[in-house]
N, C-alpha and C positions, 0 to 999 in steps of 0.2 A: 420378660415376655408378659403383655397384657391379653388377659382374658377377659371376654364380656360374657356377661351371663345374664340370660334375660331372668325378669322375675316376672313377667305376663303369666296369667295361665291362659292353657289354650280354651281357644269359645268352649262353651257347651253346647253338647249335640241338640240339635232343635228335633221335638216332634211336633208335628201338627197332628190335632186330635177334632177327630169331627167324630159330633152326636148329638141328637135332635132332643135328646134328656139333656135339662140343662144343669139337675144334678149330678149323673152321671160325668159330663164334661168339666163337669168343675172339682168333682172328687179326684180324676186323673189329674187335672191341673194343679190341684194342691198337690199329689202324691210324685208327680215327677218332677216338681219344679222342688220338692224337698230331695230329691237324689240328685239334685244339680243338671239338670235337662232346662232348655229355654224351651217353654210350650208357646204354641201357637193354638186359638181356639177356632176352630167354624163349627158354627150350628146344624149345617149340612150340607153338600155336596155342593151344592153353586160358591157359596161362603169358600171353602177350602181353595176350589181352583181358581175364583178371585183374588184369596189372597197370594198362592203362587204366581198369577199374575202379575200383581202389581210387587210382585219380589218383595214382599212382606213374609211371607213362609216362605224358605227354601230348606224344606226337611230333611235332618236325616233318617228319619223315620216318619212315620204315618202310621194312628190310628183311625179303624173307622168304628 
């Protein structure tokens, strides 16, 4: 009997993080992309749902 076994792991959860401090947006971006999260950045509210737009961020979460 053969078995396969994948060795993929699965994606990482994406958040997209919007904030108009471009400190603050890059503190969460270091800080969740070291717990293994794919972050996504906007600057602010037009930014974010552009990038959901163009299927560049499809999050599983959202900060704002």
């Amino acid at each position: 009997m053969l078995v396969r076994v994948s060795l993929t792991a699965p994606p990482a959860p994406r958040v997209l993080v919007t904030d108009d401090e471009d400190n603050i947006r890059f503190l969460l971006d270091a800080a969740l992309r070291h717990f293994g999260f794919d972050v996504v950045l906007a600057a602010n509210g037009r930014e974010a749902l552009g990038a959901v737009a163009r299927r560049q961020a499809r999050p599983d979460r959202a900060s704002t």
